[in-house]
mmCIF file of the N, C-alpha and C atoms, coordinates in Angstrom:
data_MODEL
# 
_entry.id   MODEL 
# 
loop_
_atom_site.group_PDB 
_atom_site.id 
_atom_site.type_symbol 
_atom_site.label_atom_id 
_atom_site.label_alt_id 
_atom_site.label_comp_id 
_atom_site.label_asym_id 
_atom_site.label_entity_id 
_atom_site.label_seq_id 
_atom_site.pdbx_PDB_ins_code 
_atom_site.Cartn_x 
_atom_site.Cartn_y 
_atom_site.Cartn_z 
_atom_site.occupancy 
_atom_site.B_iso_or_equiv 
_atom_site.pdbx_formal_charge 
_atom_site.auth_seq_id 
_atom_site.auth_comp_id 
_atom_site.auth_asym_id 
_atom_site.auth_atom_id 
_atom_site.pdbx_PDB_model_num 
ATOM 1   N N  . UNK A 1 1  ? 275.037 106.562 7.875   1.00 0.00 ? 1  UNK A N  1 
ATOM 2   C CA . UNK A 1 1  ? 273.850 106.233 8.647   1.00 0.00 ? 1  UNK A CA 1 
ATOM 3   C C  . UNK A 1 1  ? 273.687 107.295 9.727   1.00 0.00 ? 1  UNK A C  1 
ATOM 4   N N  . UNK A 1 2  ? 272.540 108.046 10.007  1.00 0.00 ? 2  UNK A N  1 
ATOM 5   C CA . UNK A 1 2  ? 272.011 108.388 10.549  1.00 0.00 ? 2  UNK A CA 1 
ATOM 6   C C  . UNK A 1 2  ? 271.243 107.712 11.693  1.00 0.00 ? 2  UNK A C  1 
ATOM 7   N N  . UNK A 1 3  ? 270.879 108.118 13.072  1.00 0.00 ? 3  UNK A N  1 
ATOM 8   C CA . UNK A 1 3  ? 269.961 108.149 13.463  1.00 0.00 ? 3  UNK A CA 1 
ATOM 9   C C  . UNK A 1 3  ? 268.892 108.934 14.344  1.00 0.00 ? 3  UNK A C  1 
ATOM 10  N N  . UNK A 1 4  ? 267.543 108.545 14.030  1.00 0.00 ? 4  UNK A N  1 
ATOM 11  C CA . UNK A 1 4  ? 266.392 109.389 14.542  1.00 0.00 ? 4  UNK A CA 1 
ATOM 12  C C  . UNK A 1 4  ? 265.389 108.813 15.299  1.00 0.00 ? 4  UNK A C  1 
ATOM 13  N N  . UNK A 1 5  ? 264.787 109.699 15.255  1.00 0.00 ? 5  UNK A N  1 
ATOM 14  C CA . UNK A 1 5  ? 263.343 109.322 16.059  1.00 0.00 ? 5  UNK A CA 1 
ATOM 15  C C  . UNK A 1 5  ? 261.861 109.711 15.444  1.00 0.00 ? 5  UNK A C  1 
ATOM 16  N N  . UNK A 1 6  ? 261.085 108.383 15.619  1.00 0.00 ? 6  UNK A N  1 
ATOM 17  C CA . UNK A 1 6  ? 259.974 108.888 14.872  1.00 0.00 ? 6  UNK A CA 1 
ATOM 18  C C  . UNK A 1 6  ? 259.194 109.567 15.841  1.00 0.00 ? 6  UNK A C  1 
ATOM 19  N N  . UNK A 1 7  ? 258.422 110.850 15.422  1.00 0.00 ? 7  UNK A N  1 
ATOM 20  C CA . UNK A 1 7  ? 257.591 111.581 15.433  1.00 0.00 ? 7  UNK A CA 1 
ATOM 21  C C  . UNK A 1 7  ? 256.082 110.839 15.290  1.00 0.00 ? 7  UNK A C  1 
ATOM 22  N N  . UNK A 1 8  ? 255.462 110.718 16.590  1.00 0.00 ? 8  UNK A N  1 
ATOM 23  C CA . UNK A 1 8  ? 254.527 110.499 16.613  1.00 0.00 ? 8  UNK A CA 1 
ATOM 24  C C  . UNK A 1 8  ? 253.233 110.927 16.929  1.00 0.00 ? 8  UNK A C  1 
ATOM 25  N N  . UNK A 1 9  ? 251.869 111.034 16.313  1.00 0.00 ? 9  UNK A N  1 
ATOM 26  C CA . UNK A 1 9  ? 251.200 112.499 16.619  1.00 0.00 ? 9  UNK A CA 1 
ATOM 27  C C  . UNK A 1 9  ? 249.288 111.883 16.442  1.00 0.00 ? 9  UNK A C  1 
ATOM 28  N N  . UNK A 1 10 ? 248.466 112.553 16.852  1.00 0.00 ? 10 UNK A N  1 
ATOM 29  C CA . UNK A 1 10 ? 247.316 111.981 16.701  1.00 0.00 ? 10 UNK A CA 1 
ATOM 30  C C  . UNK A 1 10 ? 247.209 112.527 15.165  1.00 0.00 ? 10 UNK A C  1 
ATOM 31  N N  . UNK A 1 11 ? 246.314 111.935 14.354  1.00 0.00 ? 11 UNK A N  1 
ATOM 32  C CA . UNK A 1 11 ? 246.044 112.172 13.378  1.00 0.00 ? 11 UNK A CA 1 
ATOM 33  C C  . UNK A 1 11 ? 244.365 113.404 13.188  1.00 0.00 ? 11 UNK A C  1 
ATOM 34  N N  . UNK A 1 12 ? 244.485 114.351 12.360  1.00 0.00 ? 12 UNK A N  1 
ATOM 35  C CA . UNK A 1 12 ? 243.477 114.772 12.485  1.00 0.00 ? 12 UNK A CA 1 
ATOM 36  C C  . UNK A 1 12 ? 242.118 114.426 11.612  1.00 0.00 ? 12 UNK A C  1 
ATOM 37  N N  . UNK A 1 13 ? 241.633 115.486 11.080  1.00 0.00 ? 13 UNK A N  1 
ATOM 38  C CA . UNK A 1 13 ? 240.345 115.812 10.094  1.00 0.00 ? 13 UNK A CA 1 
ATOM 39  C C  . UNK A 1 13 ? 239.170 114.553 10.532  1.00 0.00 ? 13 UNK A C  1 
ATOM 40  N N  . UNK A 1 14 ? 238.896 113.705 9.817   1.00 0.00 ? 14 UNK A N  1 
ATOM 41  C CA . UNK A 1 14 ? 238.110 112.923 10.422  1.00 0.00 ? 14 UNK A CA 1 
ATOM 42  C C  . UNK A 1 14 ? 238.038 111.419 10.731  1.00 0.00 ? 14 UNK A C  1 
ATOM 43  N N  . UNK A 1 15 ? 239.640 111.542 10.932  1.00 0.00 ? 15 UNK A N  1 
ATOM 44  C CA . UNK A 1 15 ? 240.532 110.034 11.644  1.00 0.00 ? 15 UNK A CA 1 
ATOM 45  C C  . UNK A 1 15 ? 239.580 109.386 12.493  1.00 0.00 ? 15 UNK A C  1 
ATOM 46  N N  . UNK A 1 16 ? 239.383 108.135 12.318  1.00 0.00 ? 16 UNK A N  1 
ATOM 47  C CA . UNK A 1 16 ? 239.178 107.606 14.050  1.00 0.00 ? 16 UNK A CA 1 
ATOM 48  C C  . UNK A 1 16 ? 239.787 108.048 15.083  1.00 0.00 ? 16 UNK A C  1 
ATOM 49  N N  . UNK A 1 17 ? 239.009 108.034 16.541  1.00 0.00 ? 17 UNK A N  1 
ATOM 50  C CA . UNK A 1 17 ? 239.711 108.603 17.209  1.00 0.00 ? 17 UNK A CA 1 
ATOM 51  C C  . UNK A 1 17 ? 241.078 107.987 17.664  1.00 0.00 ? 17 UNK A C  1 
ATOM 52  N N  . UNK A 1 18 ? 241.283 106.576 17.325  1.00 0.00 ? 18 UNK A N  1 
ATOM 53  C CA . UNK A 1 18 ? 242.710 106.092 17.904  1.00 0.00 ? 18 UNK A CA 1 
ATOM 54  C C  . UNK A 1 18 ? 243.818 106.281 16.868  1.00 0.00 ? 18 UNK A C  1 
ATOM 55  N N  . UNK A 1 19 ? 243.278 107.058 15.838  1.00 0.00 ? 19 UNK A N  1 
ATOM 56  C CA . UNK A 1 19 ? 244.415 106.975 14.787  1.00 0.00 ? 19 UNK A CA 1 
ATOM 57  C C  . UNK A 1 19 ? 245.261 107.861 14.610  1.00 0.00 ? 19 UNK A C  1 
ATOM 58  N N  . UNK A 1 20 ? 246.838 107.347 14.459  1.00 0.00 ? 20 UNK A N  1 
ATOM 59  C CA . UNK A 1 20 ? 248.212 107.934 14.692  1.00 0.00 ? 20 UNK A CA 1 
ATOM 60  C C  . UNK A 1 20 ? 248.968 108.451 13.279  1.00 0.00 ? 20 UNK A C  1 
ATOM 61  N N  . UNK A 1 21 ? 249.321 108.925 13.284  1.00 0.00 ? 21 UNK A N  1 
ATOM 62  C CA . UNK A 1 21 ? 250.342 109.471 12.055  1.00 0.00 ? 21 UNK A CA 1 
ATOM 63  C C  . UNK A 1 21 ? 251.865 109.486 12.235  1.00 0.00 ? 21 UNK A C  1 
ATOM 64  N N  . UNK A 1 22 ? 252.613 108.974 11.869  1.00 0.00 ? 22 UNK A N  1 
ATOM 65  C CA . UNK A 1 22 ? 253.914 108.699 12.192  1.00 0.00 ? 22 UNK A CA 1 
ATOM 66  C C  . UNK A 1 22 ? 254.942 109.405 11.105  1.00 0.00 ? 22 UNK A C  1 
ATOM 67  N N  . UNK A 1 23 ? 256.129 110.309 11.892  1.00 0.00 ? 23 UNK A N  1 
ATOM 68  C CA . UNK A 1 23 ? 256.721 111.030 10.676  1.00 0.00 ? 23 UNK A CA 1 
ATOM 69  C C  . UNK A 1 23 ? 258.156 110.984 11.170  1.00 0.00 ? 23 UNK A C  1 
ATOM 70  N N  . UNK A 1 24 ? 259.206 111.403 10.271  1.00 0.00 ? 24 UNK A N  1 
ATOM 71  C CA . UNK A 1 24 ? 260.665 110.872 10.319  1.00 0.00 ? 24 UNK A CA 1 
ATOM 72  C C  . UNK A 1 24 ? 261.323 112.048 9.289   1.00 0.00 ? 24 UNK A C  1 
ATOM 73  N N  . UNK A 1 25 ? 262.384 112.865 10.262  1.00 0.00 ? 25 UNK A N  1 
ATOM 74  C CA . UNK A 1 25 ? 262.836 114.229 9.416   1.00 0.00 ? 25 UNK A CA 1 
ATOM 75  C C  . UNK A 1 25 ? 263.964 113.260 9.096   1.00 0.00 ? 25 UNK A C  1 
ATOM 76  N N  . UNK A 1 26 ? 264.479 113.946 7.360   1.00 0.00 ? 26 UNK A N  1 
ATOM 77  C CA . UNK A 1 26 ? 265.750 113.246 6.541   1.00 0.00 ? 26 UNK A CA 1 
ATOM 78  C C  . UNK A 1 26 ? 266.291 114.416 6.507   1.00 0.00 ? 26 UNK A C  1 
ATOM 79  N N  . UNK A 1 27 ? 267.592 113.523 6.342   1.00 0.00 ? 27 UNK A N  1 
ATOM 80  C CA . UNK A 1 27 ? 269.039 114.750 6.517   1.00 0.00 ? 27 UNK A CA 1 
ATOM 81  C C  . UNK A 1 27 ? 269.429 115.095 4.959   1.00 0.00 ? 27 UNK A C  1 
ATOM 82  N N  . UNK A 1 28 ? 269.175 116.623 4.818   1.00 0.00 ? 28 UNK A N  1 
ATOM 83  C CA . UNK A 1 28 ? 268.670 117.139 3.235   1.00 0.00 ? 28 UNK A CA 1 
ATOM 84  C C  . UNK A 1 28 ? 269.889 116.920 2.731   1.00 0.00 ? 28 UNK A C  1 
ATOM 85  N N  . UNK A 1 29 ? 271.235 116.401 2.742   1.00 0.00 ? 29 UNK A N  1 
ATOM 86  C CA . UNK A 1 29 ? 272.186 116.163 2.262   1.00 0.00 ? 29 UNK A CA 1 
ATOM 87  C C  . UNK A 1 29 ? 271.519 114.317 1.523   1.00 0.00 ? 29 UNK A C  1 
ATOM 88  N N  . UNK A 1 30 ? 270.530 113.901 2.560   1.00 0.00 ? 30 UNK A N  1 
ATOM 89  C CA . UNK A 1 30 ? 270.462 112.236 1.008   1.00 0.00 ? 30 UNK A CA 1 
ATOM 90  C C  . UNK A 1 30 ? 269.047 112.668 0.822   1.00 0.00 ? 30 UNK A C  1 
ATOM 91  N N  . UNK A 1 31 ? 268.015 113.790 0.740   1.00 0.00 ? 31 UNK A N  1 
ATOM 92  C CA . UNK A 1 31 ? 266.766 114.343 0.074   1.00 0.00 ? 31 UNK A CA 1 
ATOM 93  C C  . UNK A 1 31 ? 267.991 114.538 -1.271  1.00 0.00 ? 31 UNK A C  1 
ATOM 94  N N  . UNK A 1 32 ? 268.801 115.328 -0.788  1.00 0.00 ? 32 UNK A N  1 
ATOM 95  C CA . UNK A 1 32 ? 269.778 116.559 -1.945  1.00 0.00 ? 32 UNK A CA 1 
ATOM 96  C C  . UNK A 1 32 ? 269.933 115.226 -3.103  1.00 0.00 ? 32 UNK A C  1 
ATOM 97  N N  . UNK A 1 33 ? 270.664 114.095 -3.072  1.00 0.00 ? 33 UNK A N  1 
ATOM 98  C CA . UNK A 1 33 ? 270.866 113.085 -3.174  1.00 0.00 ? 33 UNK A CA 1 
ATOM 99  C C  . UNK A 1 33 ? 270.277 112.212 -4.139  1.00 0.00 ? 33 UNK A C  1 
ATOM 100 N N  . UNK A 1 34 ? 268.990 112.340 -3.420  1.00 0.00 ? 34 UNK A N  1 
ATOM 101 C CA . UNK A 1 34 ? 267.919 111.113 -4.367  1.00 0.00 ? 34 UNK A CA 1 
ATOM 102 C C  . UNK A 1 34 ? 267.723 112.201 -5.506  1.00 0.00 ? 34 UNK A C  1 
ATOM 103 N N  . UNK A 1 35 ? 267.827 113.481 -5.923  1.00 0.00 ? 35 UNK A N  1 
ATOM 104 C CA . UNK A 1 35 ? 267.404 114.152 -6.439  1.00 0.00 ? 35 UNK A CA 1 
ATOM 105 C C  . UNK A 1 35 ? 265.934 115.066 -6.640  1.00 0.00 ? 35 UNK A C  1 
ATOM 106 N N  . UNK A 1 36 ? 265.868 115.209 -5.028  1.00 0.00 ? 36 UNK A N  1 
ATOM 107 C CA . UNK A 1 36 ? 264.389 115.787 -4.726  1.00 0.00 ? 36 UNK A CA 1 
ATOM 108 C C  . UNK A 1 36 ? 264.024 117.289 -4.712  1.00 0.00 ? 36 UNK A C  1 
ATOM 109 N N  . UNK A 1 37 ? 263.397 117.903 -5.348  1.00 0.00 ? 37 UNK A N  1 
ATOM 110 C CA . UNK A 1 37 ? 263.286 119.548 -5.212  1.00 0.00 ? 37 UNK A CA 1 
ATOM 111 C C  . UNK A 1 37 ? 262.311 120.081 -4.747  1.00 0.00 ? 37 UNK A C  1 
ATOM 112 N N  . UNK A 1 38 ? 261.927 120.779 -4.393  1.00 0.00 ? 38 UNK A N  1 
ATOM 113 C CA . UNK A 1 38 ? 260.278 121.596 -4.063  1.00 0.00 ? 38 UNK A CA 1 
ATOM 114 C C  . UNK A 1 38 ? 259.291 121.665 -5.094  1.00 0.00 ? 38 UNK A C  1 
ATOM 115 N N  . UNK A 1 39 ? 260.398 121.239 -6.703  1.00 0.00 ? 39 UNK A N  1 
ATOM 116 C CA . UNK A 1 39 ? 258.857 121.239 -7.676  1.00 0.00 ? 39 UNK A CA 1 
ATOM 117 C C  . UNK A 1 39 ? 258.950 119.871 -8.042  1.00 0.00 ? 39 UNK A C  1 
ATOM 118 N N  . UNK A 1 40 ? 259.766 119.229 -7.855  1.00 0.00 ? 40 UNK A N  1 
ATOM 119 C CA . UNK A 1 40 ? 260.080 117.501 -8.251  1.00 0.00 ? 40 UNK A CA 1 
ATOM 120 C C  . UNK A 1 40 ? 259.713 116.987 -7.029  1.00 0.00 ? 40 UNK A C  1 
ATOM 121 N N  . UNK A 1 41 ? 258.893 116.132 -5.968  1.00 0.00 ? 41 UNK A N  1 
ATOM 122 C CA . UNK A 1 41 ? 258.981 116.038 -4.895  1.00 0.00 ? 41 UNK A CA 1 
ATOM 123 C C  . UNK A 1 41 ? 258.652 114.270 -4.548  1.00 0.00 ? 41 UNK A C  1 
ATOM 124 N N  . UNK A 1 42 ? 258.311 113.717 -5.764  1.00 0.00 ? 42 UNK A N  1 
ATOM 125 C CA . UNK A 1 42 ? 257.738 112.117 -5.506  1.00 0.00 ? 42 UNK A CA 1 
ATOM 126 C C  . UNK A 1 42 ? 258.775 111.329 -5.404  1.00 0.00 ? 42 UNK A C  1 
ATOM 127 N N  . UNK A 1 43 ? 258.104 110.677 -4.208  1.00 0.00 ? 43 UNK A N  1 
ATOM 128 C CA . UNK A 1 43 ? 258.897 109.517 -4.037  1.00 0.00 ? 43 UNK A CA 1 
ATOM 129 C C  . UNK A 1 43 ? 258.157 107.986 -3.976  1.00 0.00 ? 43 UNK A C  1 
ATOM 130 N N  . UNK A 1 44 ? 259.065 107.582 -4.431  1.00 0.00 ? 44 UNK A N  1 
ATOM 131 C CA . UNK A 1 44 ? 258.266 105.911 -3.668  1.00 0.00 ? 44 UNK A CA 1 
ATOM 132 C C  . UNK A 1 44 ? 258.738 105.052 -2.632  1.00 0.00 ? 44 UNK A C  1 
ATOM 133 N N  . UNK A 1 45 ? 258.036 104.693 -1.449  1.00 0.00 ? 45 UNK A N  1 
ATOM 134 C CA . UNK A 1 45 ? 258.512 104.009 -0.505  1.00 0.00 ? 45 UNK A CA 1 
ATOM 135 C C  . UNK A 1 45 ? 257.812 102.742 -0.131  1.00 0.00 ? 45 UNK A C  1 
ATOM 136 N N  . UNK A 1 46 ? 258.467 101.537 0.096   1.00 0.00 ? 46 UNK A N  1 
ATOM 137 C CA . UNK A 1 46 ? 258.002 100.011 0.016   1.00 0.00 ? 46 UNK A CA 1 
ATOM 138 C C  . UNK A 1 46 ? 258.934 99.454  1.441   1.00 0.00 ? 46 UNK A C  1 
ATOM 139 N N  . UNK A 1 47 ? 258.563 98.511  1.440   1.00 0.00 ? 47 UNK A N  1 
ATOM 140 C CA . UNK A 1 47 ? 259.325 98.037  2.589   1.00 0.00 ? 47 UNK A CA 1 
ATOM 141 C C  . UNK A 1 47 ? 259.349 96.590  2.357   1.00 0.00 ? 47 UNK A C  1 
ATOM 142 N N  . UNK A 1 48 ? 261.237 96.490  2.276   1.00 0.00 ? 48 UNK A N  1 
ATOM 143 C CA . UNK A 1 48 ? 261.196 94.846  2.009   1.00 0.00 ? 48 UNK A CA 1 
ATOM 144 C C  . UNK A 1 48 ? 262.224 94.639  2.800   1.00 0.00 ? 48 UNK A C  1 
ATOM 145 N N  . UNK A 1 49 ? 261.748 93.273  3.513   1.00 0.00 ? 49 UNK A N  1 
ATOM 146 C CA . UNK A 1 49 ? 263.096 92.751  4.250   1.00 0.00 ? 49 UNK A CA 1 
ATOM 147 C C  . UNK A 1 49 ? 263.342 93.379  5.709   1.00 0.00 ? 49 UNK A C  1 
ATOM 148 N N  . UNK A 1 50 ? 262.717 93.943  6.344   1.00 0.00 ? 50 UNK A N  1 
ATOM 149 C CA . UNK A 1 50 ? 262.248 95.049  7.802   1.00 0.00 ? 50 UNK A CA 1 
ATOM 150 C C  . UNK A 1 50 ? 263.158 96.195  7.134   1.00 0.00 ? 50 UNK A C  1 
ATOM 151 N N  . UNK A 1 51 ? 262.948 96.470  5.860   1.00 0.00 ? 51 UNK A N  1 
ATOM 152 C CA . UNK A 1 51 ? 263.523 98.139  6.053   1.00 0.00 ? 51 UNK A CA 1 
ATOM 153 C C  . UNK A 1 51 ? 262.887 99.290  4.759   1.00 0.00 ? 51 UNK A C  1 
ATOM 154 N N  . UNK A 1 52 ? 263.008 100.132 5.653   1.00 0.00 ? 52 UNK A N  1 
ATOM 155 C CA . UNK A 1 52 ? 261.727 101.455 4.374   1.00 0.00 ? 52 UNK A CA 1 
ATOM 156 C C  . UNK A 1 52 ? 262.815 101.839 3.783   1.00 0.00 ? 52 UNK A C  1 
ATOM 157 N N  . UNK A 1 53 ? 262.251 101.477 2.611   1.00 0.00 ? 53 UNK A N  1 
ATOM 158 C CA . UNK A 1 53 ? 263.668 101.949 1.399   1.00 0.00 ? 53 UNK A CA 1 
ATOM 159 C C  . UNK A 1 53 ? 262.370 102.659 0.845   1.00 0.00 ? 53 UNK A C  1 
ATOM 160 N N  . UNK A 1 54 ? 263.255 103.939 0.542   1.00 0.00 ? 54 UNK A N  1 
ATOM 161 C CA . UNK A 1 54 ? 262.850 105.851 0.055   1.00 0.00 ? 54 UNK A CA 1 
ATOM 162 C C  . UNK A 1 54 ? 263.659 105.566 -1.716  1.00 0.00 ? 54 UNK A C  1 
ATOM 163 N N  . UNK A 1 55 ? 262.808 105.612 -2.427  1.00 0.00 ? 55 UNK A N  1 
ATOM 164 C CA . UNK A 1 55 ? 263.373 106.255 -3.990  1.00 0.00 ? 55 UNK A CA 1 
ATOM 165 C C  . UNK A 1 55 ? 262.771 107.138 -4.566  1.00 0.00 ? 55 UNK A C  1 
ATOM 166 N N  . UNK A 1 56 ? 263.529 107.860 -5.987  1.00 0.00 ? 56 UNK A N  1 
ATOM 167 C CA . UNK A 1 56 ? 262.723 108.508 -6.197  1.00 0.00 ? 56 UNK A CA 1 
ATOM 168 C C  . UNK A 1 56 ? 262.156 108.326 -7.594  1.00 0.00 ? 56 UNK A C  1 
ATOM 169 N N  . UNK A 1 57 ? 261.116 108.993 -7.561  1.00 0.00 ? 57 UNK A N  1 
ATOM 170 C CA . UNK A 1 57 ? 259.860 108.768 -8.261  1.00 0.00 ? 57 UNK A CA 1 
ATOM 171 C C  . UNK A 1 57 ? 260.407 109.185 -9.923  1.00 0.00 ? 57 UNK A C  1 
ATOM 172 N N  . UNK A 1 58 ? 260.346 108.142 -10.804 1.00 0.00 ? 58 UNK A N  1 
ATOM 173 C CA . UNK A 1 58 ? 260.891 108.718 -12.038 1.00 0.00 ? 58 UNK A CA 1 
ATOM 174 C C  . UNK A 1 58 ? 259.419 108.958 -12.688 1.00 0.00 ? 58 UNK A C  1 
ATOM 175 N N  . UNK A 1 59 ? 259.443 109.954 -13.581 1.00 0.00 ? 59 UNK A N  1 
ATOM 176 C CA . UNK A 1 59 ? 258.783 110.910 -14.450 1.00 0.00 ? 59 UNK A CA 1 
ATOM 177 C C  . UNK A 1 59 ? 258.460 110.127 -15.495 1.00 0.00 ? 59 UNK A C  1 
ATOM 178 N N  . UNK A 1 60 ? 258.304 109.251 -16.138 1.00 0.00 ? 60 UNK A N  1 
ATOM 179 C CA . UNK A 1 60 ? 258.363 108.589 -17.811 1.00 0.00 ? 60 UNK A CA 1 
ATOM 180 C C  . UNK A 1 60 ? 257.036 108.556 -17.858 1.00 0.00 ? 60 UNK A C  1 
# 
């Protein structure tokens, strides 16, 4: 376990003006992990139970 801090930022292009974008850097040792690459890059993320569970995106 890790911990971080979310990154929080106004959102641009043609957001409402109160709208936020929220972001969270991962430690490329569990990116390395899930099996994520620069040309493989999907993931799916859901949230059950209060927690964002990150998988990755199978191909079939």
């Amino acid at each position: 376990m890790v911990e971080r801090n979310i990154i929080i930022g106004k959102a641009g292009g043609n957001s409402g003006k109160n709208s936020v974008n929220y972001k969270i850097s991962l430690p490329a040792e569990m990116v390395k992990e899930l099996g994520v690459t620069s040309k493989d890059k999907g993931v799916l993320v859901s949230f059950e139970n209060g927690k964002i569970v990150i998988e990755k995106k199978n191909l079939s």
